[in-house]
SERO-4910 file (N, C-alpha, C, O; in steps of 0.05 Angstrom, whole numbers):
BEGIN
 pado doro    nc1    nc2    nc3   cac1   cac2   cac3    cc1    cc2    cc3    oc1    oc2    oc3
  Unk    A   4434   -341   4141   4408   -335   4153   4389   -358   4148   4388   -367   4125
  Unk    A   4376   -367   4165   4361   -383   4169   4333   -381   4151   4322   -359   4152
  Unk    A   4317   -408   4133   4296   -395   4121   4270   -391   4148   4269   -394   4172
  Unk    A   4256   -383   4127   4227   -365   4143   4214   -391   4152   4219   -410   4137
  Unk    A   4197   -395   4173   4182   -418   4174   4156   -409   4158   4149   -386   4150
  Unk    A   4146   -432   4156   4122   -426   4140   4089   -412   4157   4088   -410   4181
  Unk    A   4076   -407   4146   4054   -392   4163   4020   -397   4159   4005   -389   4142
  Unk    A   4017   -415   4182   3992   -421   4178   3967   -400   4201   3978   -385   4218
  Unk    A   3938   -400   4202   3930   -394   4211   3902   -401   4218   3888   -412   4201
  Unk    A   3891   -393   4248   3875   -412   4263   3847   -390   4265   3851   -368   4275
  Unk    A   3825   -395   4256   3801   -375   4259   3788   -393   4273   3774   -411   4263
  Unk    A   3791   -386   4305   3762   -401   4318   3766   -386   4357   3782   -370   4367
  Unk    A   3749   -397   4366   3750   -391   4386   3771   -393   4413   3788   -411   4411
  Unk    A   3773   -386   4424   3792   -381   4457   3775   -401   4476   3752   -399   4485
  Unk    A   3799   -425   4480   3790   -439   4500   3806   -427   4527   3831   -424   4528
  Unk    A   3791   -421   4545   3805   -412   4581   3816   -431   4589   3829   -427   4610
  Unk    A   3816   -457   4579   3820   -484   4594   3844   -495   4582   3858   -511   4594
  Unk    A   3851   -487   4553   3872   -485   4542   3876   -521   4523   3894   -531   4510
  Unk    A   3857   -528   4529   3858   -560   4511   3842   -560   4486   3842   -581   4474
  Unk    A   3830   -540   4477   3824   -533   4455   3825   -506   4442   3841   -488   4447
  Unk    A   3804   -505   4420   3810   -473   4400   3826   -469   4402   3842   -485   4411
  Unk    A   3832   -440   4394   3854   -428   4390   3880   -432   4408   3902   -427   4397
  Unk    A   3880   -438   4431   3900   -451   4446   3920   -482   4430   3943   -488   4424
  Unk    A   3895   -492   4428   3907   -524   4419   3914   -519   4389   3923   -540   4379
  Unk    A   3912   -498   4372   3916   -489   4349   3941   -497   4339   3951   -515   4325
  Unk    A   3953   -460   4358   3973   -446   4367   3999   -473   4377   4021   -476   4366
  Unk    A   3991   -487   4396   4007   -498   4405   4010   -531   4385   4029   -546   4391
  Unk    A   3995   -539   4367   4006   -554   4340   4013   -548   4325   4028   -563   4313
  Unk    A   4007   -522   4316   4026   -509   4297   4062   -506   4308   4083   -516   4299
  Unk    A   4057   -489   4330   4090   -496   4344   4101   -523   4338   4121   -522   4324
  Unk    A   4091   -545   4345   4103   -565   4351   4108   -582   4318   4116   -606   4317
  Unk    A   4100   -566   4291   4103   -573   4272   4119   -553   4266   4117   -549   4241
  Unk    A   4137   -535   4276   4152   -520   4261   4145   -493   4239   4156   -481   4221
  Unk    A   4114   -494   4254   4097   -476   4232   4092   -451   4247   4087   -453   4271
  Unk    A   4092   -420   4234   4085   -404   4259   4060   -396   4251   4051   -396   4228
  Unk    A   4043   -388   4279   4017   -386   4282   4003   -362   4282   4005   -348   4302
  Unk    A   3991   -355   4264   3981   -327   4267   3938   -339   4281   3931   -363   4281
  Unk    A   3928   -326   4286   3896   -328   4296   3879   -301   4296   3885   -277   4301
  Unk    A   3860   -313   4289   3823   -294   4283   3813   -308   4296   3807   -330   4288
  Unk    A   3806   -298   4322   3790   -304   4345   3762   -292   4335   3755   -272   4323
  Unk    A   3744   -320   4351   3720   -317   4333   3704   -324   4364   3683   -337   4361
  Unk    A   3709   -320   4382   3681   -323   4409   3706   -337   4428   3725   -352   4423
  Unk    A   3692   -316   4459   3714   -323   4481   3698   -340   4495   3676   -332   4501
  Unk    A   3705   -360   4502   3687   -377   4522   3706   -376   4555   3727   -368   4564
  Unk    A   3686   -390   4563   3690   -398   4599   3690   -427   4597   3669   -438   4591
  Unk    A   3706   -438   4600   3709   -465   4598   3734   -472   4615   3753   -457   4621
  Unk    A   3730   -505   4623   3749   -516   4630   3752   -549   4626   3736   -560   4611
  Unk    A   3768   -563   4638   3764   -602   4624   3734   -608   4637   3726   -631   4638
  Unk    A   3721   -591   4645   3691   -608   4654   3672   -599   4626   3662   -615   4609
  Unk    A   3672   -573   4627   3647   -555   4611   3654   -535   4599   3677   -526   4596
  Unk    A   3632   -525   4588   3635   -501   4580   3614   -479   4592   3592   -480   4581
  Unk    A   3616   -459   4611   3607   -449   4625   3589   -430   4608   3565   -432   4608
  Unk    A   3603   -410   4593   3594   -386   4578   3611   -374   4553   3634   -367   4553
  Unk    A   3593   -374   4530   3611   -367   4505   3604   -335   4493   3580   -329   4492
  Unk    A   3617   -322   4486   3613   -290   4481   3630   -286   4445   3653   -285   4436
  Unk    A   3605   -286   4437   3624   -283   4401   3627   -259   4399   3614   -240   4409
  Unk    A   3651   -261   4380   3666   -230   4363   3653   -217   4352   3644   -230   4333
  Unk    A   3646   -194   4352   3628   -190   4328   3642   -194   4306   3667   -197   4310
  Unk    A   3632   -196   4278   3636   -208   4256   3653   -170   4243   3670   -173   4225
  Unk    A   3652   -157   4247   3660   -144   4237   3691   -138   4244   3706   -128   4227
  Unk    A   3701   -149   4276   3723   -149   4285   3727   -176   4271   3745   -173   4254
  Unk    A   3720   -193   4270   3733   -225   4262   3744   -210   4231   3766   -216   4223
  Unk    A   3728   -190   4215   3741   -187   4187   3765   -161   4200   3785   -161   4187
  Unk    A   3765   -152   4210   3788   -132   4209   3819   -149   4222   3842   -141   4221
  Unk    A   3807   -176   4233   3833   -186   4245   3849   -205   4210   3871   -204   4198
  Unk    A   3824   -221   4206   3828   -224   4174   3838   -210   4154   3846   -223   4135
  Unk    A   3841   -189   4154   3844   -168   4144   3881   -162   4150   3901   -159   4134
  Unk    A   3879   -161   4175   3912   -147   4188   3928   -168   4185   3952   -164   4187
  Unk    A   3920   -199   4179   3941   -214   4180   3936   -227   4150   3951   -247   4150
  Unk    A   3925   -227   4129   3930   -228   4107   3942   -200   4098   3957   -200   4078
  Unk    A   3936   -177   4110   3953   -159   4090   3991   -164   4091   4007   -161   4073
  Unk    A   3992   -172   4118   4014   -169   4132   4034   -204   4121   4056   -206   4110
  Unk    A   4021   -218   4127   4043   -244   4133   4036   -261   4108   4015   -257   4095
  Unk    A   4053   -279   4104   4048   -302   4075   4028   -332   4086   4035   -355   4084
  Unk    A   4010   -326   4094   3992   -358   4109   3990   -371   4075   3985   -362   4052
  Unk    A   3998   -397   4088   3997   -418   4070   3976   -443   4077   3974   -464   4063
  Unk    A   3961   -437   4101   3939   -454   4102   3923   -448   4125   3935   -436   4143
  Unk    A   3909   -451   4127   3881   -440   4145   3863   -462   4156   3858   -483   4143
  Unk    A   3856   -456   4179   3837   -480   4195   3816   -461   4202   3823   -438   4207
  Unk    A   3789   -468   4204   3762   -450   4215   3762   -476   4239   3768   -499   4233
  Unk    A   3755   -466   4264   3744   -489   4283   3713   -462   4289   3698   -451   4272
  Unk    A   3715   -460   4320   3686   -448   4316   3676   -424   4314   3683   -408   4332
  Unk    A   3655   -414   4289   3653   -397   4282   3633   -380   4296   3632   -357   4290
  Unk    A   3618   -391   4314   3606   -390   4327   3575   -372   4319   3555   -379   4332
  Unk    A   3572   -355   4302   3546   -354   4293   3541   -353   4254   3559   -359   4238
  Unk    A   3521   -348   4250   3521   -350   4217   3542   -326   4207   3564   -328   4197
  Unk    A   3525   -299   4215   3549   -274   4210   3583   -291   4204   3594   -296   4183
  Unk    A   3588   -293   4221   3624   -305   4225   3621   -320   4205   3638   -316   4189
  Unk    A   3606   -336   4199   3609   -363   4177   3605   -341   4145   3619   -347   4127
  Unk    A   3590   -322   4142   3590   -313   4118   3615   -294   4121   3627   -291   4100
  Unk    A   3624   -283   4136   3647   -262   4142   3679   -283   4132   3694   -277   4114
  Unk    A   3680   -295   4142   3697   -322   4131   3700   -329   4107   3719   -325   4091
  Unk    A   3672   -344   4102   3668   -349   4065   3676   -323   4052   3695   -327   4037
  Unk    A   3669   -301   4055   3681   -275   4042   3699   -276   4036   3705   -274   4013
  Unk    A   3718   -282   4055   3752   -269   4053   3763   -306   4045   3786   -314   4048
  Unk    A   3742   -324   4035   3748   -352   4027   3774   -359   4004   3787   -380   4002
  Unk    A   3776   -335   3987   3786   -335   3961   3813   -328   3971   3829   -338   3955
  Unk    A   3825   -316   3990   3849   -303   4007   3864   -323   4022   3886   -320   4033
  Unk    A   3841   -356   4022   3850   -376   4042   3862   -395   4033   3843   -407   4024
  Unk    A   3883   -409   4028   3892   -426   4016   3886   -448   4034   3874   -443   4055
  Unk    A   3895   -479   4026   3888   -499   4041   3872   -499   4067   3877   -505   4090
  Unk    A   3843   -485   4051   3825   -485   4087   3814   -506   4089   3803   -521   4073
  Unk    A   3816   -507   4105   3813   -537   4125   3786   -523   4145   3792   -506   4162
  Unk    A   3763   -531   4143   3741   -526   4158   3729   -547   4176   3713   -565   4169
  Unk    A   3739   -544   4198   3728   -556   4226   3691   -552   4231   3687   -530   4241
  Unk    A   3676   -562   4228   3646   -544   4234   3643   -553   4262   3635   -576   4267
  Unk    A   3650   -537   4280   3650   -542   4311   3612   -540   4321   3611   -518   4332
  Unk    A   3594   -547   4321   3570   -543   4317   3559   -554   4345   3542   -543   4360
  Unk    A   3576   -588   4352   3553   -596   4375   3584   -594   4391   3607   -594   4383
  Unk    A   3568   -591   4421   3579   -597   4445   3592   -629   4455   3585   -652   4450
  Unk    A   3606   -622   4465   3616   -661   4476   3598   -673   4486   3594   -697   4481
  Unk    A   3578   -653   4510   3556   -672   4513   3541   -673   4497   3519   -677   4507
  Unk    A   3537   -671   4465   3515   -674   4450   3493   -657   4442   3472   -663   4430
  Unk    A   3500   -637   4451   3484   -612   4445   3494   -597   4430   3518   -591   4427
  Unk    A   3470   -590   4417   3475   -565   4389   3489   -541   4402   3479   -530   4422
  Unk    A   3509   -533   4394   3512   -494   4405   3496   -480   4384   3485   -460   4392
  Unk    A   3494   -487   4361   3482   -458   4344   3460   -463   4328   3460   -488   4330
  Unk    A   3445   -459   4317   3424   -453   4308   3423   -468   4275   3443   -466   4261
  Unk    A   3402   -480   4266   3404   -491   4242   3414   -470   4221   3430   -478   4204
  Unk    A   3406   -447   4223   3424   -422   4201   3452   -424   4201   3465   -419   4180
  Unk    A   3461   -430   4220   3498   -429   4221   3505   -457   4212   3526   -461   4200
  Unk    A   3485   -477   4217   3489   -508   4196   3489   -503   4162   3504   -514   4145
  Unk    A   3465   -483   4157   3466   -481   4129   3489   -462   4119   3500   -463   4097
  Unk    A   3491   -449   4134   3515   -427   4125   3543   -442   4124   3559   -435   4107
  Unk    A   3548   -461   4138   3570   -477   4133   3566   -488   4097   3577   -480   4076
  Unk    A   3554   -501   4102   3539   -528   4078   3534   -506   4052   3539   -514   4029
  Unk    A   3526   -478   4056   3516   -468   4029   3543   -456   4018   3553   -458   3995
  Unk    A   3558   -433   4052   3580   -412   4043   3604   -421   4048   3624   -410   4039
  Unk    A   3604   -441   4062   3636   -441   4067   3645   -472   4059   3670   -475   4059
  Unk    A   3636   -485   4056   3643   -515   4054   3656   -514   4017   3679   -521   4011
  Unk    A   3630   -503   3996   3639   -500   3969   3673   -498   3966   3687   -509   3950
  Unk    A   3685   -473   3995   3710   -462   3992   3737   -479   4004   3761   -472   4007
  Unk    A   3719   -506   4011   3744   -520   4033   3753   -536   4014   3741   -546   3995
  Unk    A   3792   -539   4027   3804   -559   4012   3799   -588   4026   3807   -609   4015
  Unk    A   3782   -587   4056   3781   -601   4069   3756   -598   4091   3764   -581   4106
  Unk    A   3730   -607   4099   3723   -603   4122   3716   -629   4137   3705   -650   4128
  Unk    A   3727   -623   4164   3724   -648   4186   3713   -651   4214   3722   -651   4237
  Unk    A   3677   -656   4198   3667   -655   4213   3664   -686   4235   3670   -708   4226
  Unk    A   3655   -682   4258   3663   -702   4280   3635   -724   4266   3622   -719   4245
  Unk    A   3633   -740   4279   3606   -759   4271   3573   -741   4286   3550   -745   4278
  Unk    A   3580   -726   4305   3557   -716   4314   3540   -695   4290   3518   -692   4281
  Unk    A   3575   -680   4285   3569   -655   4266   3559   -663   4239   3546   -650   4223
  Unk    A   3567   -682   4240   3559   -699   4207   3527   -707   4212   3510   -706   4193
  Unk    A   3523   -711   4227   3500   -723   4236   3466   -699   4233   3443   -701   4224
  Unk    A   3485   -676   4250   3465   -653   4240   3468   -637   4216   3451   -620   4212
  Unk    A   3487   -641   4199   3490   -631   4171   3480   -635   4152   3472   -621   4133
  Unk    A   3477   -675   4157   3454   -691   4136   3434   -689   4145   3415   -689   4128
  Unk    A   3426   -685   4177   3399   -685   4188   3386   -719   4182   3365   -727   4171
  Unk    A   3414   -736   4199   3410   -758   4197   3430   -773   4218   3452   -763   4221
  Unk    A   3422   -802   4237   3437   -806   4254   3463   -828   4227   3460   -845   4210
  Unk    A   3489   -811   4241   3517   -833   4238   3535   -844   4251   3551   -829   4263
  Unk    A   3538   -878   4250   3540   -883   4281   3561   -902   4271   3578   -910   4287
  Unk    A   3560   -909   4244   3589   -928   4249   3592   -933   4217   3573   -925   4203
  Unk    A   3615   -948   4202   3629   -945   4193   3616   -939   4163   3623   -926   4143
  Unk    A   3592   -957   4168   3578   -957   4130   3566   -925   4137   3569   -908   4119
  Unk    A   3558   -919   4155   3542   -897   4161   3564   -874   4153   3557   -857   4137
  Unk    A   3586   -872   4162   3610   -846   4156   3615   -849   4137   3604   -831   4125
  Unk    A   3629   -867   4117   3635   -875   4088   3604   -859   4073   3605   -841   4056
  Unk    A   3587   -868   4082   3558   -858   4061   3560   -820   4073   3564   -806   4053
  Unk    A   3560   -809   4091   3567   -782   4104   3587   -770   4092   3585   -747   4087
  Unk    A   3611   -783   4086   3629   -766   4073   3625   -763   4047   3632   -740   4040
  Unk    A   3617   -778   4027   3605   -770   4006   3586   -754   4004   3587   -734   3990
  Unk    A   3567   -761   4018   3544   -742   4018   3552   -714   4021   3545   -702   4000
  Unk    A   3563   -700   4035   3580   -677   4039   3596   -674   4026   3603   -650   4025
  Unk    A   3609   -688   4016   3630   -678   3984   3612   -662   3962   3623   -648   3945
  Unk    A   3584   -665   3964   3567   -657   3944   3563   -637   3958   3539   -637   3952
  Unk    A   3565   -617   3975   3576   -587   3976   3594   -575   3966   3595   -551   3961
  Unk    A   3611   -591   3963   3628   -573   3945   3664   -582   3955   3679   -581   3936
  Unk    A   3673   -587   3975   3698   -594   3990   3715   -611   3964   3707   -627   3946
  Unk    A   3741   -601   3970   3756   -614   3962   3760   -645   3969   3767   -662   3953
  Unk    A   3754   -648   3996   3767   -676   4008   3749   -672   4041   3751   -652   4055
  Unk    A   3736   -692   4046   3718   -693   4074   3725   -715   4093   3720   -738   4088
  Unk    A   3733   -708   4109   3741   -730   4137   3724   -734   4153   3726   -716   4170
  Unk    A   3705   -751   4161   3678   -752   4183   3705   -770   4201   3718   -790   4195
  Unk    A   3706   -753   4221   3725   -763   4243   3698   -782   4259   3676   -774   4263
  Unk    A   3710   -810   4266   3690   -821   4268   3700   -834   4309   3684   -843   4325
  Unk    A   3725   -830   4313   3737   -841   4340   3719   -862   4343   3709   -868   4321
  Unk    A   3710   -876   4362   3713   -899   4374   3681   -910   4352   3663   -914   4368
  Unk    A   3675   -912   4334   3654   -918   4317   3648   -946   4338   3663   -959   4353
  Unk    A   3613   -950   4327   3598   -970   4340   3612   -991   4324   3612   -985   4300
  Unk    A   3623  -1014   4328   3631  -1042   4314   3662  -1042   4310   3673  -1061   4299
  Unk    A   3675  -1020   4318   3717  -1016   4318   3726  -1015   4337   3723   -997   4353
  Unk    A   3744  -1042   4339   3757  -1033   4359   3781  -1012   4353   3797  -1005   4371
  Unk    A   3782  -1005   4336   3794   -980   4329   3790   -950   4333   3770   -941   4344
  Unk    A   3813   -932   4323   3794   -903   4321   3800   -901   4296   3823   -901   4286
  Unk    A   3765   -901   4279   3769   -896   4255   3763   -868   4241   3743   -856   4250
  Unk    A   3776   -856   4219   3758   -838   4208   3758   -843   4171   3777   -849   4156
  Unk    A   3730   -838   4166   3722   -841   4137   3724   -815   4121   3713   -794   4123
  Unk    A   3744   -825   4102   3760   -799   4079   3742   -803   4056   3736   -826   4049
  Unk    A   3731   -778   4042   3724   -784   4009   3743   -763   3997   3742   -738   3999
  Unk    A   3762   -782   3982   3766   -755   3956   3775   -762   3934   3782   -784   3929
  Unk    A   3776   -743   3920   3779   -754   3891   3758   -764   3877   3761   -766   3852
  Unk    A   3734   -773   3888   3716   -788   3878   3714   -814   3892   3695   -828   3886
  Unk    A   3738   -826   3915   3746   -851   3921   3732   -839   3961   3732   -819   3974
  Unk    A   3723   -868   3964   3723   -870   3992   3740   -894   4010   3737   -918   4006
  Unk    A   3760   -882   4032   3774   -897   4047   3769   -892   4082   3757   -873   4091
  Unk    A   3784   -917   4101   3780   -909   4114   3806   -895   4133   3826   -904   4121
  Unk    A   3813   -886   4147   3844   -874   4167   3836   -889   4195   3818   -884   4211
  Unk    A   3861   -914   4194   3844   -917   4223   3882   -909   4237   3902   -898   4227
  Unk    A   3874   -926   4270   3902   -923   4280   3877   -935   4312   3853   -933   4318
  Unk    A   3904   -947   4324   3896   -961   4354   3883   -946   4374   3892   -924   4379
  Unk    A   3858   -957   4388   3841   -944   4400   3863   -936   4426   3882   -952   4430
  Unk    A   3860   -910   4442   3873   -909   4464   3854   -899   4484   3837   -881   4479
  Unk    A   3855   -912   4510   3837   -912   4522   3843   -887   4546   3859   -891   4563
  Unk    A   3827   -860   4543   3831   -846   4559   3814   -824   4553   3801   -818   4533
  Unk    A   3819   -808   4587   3796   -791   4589   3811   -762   4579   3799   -742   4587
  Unk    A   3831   -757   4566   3844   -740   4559   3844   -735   4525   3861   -735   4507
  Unk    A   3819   -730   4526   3818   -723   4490   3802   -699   4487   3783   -698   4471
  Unk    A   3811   -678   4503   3792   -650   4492   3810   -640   4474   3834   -642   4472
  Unk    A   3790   -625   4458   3814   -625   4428   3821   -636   4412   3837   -626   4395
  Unk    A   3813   -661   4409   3821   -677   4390   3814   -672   4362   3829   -680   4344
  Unk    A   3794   -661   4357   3786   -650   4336   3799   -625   4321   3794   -618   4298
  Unk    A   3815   -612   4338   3818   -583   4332   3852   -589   4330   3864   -577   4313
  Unk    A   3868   -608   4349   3890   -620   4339   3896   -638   4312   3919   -643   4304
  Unk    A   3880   -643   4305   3875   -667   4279   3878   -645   4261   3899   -642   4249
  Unk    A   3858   -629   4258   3853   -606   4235   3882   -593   4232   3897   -597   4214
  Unk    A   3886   -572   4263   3910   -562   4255   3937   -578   4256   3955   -566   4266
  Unk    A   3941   -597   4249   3962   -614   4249   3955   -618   4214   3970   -613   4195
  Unk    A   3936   -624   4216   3924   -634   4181   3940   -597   4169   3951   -597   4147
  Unk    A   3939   -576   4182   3937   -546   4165   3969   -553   4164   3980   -560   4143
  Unk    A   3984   -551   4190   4013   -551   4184   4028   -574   4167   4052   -574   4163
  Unk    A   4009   -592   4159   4029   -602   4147   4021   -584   4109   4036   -581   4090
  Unk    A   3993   -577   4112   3995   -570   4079   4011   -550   4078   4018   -543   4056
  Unk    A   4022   -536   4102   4027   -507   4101   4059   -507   4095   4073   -493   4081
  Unk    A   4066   -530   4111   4093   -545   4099   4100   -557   4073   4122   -564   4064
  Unk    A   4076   -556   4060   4093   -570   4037   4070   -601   4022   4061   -607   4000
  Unk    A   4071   -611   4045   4057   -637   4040   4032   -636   4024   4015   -618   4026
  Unk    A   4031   -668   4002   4005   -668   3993   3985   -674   4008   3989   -685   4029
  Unk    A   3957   -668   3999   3939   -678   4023   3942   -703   4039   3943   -703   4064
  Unk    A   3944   -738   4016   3939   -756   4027   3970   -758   4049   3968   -774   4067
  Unk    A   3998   -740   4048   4010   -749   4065   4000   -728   4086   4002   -733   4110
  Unk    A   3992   -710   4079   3985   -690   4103   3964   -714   4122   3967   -719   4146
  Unk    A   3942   -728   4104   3921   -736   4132   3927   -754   4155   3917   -758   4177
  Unk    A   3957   -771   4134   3965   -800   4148   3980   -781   4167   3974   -790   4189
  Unk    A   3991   -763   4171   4021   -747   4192   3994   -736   4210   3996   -741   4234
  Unk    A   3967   -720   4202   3955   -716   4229   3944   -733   4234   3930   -724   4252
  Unk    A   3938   -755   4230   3923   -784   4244   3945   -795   4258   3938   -810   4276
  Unk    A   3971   -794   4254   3996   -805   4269   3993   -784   4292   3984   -792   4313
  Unk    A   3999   -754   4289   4006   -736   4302   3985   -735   4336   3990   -728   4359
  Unk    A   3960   -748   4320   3937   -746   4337   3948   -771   4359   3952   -771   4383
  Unk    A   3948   -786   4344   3951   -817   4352   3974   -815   4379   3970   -822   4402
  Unk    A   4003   -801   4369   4011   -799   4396   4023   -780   4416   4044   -779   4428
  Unk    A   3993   -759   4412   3988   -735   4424   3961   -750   4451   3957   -742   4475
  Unk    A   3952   -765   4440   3930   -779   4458   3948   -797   4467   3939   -803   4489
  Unk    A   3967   -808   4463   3993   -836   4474   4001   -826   4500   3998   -837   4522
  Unk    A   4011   -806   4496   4029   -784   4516   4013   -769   4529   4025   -751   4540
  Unk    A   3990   -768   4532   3978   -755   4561   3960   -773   4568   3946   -768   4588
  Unk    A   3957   -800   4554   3933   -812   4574   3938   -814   4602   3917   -816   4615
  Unk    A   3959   -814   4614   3962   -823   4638   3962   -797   4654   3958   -801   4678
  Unk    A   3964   -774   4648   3959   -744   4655   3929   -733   4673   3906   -734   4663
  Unk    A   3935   -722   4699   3911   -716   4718   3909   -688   4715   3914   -675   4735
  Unk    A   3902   -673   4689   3896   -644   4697   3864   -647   4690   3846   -655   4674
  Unk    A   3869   -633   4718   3831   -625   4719   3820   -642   4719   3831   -661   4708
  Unk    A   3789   -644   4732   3770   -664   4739   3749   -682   4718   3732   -700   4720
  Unk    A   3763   -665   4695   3739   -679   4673   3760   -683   4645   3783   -691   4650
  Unk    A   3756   -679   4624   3767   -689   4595   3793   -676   4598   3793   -652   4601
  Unk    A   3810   -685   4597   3839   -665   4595   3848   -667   4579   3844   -687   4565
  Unk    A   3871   -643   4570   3883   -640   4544   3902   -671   4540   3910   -690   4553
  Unk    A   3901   -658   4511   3936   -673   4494   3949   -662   4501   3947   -639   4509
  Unk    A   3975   -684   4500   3998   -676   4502   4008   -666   4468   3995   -674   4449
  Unk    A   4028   -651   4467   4041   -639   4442   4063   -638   4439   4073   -642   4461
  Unk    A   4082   -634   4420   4110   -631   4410   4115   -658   4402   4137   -664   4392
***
């Protein structure tokens, strides 16, 4: 008999468009051999242009789904992408001690640059749930409203990821993609006390929705597998690297389109 795969799990939202949240989860965890359990946390209307309309869980269903799949299955690592109001963010931190290798995404601004939530669900990250992460990876925007400061390129993320280690995180990734002055895509790691940077070759395309939420859960399946962090970050900075390789040349839909996977 064959062993068990291992079992990670995805707490964030339902993309309709299927290139992110819980979709793009689900389908990196597959493609790492990991199986996927999810705590849907807000259904949106979206597609590769926008995001039309978002409808959160109440927080009390987000803990009973928490609830049915920690009583039930062995999860060996956890990703939050969006939590979508403060409630959800303290409902989370709650059941924080139950989460092994969480990995916290703070999904906060929009692609075009807009806030979705409210400065309370910034602090609720930063006060309740960050203390509990083995990891959070926030984008350069999200970093940006966390310090309540602009970060735009490479000294700027290096000084951001530290700064946010003093919440409490085990290990912080300011995913920084196309930073002002790289021709690279870089992102700035602090841990241990040490700051480095993860880069890998810029690829030029309009097919990067998700990229954020593939990085993370690629980053979960590998802890969930086995791996130590620093090989877990290099396998999802690879994983990312040619998940964006393999669909740049891909025409779905009129605006950002997914990765490709497996």
């Amino acid at each position: 008999m064959s062993a068990n795969p291992p079992v990670a799990m995805t707490i964030a939202g339902s993309d309709s468009g299927g290139g992110a949240g819980i979709q793009a989860d689900l389908k990196t965890f597959a493609a790492h051999g990991v199986f996927g359990t999810s705590v849907i946390t807000a259904l949106t209307a979206q597609n590769t242009v926008g995001v039309r309309a978002i409808s959160a869980v109440d927080p009390t269903f987000v803990a009973a789904q928490l609830e049915a799949v920690l009583d039930d299955l062995p999860v060996a690592a956890v990703k939050t992408g969006m939590l979508a109001t403060p409630e959800t963010v303290a409902t989370v931190a709650r059941f924080a001690p139950r989460l092994p290798g969480l990995v916290v995404d703070p999904v906060l601004v929009a692609s075009s640059g807009d806030r979705l939530f409210t400065a309370d669900a910034e602090r609720a990250y930063l006060e309740l749930l960050f203390p509990h992460a083995t990891v959070v990876t926030p984008n350069l925007r999200e970093a940006s409203v966390l310090l309540g400061r602009e970060v735009l390129d490479a000294d700027d993320a290096i000084k951001a990821a530290a700064d946010l280690a003093g919440f409490g995180p085990r290990c912080v990734v300011v995913k920084g993609g196309h930073l002002r002055g790289s021709a690279e895509a870089v992102d700035a790691i602090w841990y241990d006390g040490r700051t480095s940077l993860l880069t890998a070759p810029w690829i030029t395309t309009a097919n990067n929705h998700g990229t954020g939420c593939t990085f993370a859960a690629s980053l979960v399946s590998r802890l969930a597998s086995g791996d130590d962090l620093p090989a877990a970050l290099d396998g999802a900075k690879t994983y990312v690297h040619n998940a964006l390789t393999r669909a740049a040349g891909w025409s779905l839909g009129s605006g950002h389109g997914p990765l490709a996977w497996g």
